[in-house]
N, C-alpha and C positions, 0 to 999 in steps of 0.2 A: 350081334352081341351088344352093338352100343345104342340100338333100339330096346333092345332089354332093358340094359342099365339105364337108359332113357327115362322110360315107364316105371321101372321100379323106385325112381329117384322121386319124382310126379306123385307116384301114389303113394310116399313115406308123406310126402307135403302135404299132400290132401288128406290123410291122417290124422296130419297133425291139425288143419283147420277143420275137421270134422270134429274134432277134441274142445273147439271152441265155440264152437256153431257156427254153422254156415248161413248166409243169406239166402233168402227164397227166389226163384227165377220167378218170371212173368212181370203182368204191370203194375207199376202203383201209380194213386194220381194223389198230388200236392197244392194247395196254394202256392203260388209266386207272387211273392208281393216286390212294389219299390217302387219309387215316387208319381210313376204313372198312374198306379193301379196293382187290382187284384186282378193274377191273370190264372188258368188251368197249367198246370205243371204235371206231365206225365215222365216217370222212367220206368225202361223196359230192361230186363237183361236174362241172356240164355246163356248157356253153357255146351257148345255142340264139339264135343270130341275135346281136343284141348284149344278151340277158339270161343273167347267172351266176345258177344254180342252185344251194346248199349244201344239202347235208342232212348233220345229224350226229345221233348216237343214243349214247347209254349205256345197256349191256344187263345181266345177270346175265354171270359168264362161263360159258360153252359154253348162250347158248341165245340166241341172237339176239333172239328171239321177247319174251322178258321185259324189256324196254324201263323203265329208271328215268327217263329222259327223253330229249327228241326234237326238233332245231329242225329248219327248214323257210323258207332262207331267198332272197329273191329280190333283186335289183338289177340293172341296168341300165347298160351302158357309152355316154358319152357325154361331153360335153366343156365346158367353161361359158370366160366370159373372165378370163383373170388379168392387168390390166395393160393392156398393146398383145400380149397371148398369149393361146392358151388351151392348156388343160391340159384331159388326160385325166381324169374321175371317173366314178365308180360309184354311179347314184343308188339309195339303198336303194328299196322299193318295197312290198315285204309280208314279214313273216316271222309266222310258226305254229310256239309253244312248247308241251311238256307237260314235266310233269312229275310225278312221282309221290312224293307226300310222305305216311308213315307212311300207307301207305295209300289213298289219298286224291288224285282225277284232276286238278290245276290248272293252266289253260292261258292264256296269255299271245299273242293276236292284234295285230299291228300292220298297217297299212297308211294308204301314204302318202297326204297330201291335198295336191295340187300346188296349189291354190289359196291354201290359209289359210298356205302355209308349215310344214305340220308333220305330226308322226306321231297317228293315230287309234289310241291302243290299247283292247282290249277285253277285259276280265278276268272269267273264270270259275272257279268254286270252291268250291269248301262254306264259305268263310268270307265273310260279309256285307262286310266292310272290302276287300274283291279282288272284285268285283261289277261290272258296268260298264261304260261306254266314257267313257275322257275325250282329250283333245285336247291335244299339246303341241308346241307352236312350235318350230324348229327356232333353236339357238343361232347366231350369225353364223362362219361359216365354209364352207369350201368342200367339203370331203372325209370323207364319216362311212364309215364300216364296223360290221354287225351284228358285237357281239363274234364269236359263234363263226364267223361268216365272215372274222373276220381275215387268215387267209390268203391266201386268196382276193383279198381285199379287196386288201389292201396290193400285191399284183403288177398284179393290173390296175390298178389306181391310180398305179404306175410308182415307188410311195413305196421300194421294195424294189430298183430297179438306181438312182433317184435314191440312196439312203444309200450303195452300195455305190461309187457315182463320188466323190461327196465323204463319207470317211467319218468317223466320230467327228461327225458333225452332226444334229443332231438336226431329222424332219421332223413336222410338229403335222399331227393330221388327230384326227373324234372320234368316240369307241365309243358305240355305241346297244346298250345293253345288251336284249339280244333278251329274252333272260331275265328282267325287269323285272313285276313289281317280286319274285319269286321268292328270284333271284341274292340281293338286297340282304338276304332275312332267312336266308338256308344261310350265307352268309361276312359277315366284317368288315373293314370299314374300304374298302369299294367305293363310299361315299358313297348318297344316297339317292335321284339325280335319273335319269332314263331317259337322258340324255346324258354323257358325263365326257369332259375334254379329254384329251387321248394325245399319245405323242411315239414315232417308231420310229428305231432308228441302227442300223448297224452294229458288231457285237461282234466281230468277227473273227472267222478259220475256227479249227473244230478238225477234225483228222482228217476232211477233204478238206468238211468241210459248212458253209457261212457259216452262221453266229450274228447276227443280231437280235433287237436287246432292245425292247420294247413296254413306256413306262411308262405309267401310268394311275392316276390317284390316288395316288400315291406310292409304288406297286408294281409290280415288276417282272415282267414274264412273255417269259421265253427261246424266240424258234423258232428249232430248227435246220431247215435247207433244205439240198438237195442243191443241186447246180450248175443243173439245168432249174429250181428253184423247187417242186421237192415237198418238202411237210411230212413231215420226218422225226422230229422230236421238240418238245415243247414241256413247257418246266417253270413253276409258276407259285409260284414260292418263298413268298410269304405265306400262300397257300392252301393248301402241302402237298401242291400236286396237279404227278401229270407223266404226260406222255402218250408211249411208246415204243411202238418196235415190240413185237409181240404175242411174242416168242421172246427179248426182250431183257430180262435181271435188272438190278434197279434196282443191282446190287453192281457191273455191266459198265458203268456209264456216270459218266462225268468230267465236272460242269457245269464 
């Protein structure tokens, strides 16, 4: 019975994001731009039973093959109680980081442990200090999303047509930085814990695509979305970094 009510809860949800449009599975590829360079920006994402799939990659441009780095991230749609309600989440589950620094292969594993309440990460690397598996408790809340599954993250989680009904308000849910502890020494001011609190609203449209702004430790990161909820642009103003389509000049676009 409470697989039934399970599924029937699931499929009122996914109703209701069908009512909105949904985003398309498979890949798209992007510019990455920021102060190095323009680099190949792919994301992937599937939908197999009720596990989301993300993969994203940064390559050389024109060579797929030459990968500066690569997440791999998984979660799972489900539902917990809010109240006398429940609500829709996405429980992260596993993700698989590389990256390639001066050379140099370092990879970032996480995977959940539904007992102890928290994420197992496992750090490999040529430097002694990033060695390891250690164990961190999940902070008190309800809603996390791997950063670079944001996307993703945020429409099945419902946080994406919730902002757009009441807008200008701000919805709290919290980034697990996949990238961890990587992220924290390539940029500044991302703080230093594997979790950070987050806030998503609505920014209004420009030029037919809703704007939601992503804060996160006191920085802002802009995604544009088409009307189904495909990523169409994403800027990340402290970091320098923005992600357009692959045919698109950074001179043609108006944040």
């Amino acid at each position: 019975m409470k697989t039934i009510l399970f599924l029937s809860f699931i499929l009122s949800a996914c109703s209701n994001l069908l009512s909105q449009g949904t985003p398309k599975e498979g890949k798209t590829s992007f510019a990455y731009v920021d102060g190095s360079g323009r680099y190949l920006y792919t994301r992937e994402q599937k939908l197999i039973k009720t596990k989301i799939i993300s993969r994203t990659q940064i390559s050389a441009q024109g060579s797929s093959n030459k990968f500066l780095e690569k997440s791999v991230m998984v979660s799972q749609l489900g539902s917990i109680k809010d109240n006398n309600n429940r609500i829709v989440v996405l429980r992260p589950l596993a993700s698989d980081f590389t990256v390639w620094l001066e050379g140099k292969r370092y990879d970032s594993k996480m995977r959940l442990d539904v007992k102890s309440r928290a994420m197992k990460v496992t750090l490999t690397s040529p430097e002694d200090k990033w060695k390891g598996t250690t164990i961190y408790p999940f902070p008190p809340a309800k809603q996390f999303c791997f950063f670079s599954q944001i996307p993703d993250c945020l429409y099945h989680n419902l946080l994406l047509t919730k902002a757009l009904a009441k807008k200008g308000e701000n919805f709290p849910f919290y980034v697990i930085w996949d990238s961890y502890p990587y992220l924290q020494e390539q940029f500044t001011g991302v703080g230093a814990k594997l979790f950070a609190p987050a806030v998503v609203k609505y920014d209004g449209e420009q030029k037919s695509l809703s704007r939601f702004t992503v804060e996160v430790n006191g920085q802002i990161i802009l995604y544009h979305f088409s009307k189904s909820f495909d990523l169409v642009r994403m800027f990340w103003i402290a970091q320098g970094i923005s992600v357009v389509p692959p045919d698109e000049q950074m001179s043609d676009v108006e944040e």
